[in-house]
C-alpha positions in Angstrom: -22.1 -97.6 48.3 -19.1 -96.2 46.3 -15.4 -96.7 48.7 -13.3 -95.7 45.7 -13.6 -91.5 47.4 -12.8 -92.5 50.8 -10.3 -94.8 49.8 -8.6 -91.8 47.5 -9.2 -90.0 50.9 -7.2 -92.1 53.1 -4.4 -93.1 50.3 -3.9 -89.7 50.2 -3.8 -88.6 53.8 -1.1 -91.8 53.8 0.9 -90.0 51.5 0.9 -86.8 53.1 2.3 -88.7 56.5 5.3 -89.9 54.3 7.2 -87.0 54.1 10.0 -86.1 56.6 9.0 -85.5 60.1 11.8 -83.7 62.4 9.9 -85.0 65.5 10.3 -89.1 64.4 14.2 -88.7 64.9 15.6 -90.9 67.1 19.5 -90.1 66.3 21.0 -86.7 67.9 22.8 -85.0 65.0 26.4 -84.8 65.6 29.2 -83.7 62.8 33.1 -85.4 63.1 35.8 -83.4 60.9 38.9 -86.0 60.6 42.0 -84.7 59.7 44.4 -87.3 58.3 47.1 -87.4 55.5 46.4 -83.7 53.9 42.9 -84.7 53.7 39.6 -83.5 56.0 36.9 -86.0 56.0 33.3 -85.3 57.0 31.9 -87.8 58.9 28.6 -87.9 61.0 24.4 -87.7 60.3 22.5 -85.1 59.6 18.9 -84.8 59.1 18.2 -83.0 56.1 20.3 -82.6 53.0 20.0 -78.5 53.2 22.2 -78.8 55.9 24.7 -81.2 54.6 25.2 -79.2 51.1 25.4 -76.2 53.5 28.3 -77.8 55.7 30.0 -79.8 52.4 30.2 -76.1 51.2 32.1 -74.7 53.4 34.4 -77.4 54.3 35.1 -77.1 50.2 35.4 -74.0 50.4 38.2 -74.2 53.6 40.1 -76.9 52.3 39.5 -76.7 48.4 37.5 -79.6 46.5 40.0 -82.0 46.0 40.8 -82.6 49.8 37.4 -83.4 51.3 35.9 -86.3 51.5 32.4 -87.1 52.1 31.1 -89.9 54.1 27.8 -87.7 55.6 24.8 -89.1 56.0 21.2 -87.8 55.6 18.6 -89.7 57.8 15.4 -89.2 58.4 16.5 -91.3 61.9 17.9 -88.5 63.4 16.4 -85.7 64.8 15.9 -82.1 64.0 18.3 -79.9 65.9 18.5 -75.9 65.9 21.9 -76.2 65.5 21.7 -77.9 62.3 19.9 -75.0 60.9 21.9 -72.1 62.1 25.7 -70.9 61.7 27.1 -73.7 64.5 26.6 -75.8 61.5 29.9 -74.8 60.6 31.7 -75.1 63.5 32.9 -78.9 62.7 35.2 -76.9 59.9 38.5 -75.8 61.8 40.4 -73.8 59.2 43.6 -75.4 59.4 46.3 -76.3 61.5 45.1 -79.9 62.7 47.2 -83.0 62.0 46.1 -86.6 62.6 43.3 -85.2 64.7 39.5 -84.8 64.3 36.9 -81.6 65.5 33.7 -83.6 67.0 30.5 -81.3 66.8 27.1 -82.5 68.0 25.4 -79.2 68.6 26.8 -78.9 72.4 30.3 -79.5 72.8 32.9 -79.0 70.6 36.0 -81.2 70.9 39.7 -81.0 68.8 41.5 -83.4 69.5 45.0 -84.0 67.1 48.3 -82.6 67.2 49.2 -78.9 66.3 52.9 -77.1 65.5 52.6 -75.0 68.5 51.3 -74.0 71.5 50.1 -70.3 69.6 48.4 -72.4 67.3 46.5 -74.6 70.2 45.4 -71.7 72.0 44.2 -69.7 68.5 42.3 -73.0 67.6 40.8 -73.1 70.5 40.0 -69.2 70.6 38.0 -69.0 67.2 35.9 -72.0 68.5 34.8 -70.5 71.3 34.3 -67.4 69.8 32.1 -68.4 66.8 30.2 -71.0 69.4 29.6 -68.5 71.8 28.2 -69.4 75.0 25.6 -72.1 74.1 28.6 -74.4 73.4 31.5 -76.1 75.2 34.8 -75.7 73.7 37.1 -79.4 74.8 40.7 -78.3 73.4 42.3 -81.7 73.6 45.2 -80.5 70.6 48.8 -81.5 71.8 51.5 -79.9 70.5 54.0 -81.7 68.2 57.5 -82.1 70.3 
C-alpha cells in the first residue's frame, strides 16, 4: 500500500489550517494614541496588518511622518473585530489639540484623556468624536483644561 498520497493529503490539509483564522483570537483589538512631547505614538494590537498600514496612514497623514511613532502590533492572538475593518479604525487619530494625553479606542468606547488650551477646544474634541463614532460608540471626554 502506497501512504506517500494520503500523507501529501493530510500535509497539505495542515497547511491550509495555518493561515490566519479571525475566530482563534483571544485578544480584543483595542488602539491607544499617546500624545507626549510633540510626538503621537500608536500603541495597541491589531489583527491583521491591512488595518494597521490603514491606521499608520492616517495618523501620518494627521501629524506628518516625522512625529509618529509606531509601537502597533499585528497578532494573530487577537481577534477579528468589525471595527477594525471599517472607518472607526480611525477614530484613535484625534487631529490635534492634545497634550500629555492619550485617545484609547477599542471598538466601543472612546476615551481622551490629556490636557487641552481651552474649554472650546475640549468640547470640539469631544464633538468630532462623537460625531464620526456615531451611536455605536461611547465618547469618555476626560480632557482638562490647561489653567
Amino acid at each position: 500500500m502506497n501512504f506517500k498520497p494520503l500523507a501529501l493529503l493530510l500535509l497539505a490539509a495542515t497547511l491550509a489550517g495555518c493561515g490566519k483564522s479571525a475566530s482563534h483570537g483571544t485578544l480584543p483589538p483595542r488602539i491607544v494614541t499617546d500624545f507626549s512631547g510633540g510626538k503621537v505614538t500608536l500603541r495597541g494590537s491589531l489583527p491583521d496588518p491591512q488595518a494597521h498600514d490603514r491606521l499608520l496612514a492616517r495618523a501620518r497623514q494627521v501629524y506628518g511622518d516625522r512625529n509618529v511613532i509606531d509601537r502597533v502590533d499585528v497578532s494573530e492572538k487577537v481577534m477579528d473585530a468589525a471595527w477594525v475593518n471599517s472607518d472607526l479604525l480611525s477614530l484613535p487619530i484625534v487631529d490635534g489639540g492634545i497634550r500629555d494625553g492619550q485617545a484609547v479606542f477599542d471598538g466601543k468606547t472612546r476615551q481622551l484623556t490629556g490636557q487641552v488650551p481651552t474649554d472650546g477646544i475640549r468640547a470640539q474634541l469631544a464633538g468630532r468624536a462623537s460625531k464620526a463614532a456615531g451611536e455605536s460608540v461611547t465618547v469618555e471626554n476626560h480632557l482638562q483644561v490647561l489653567n
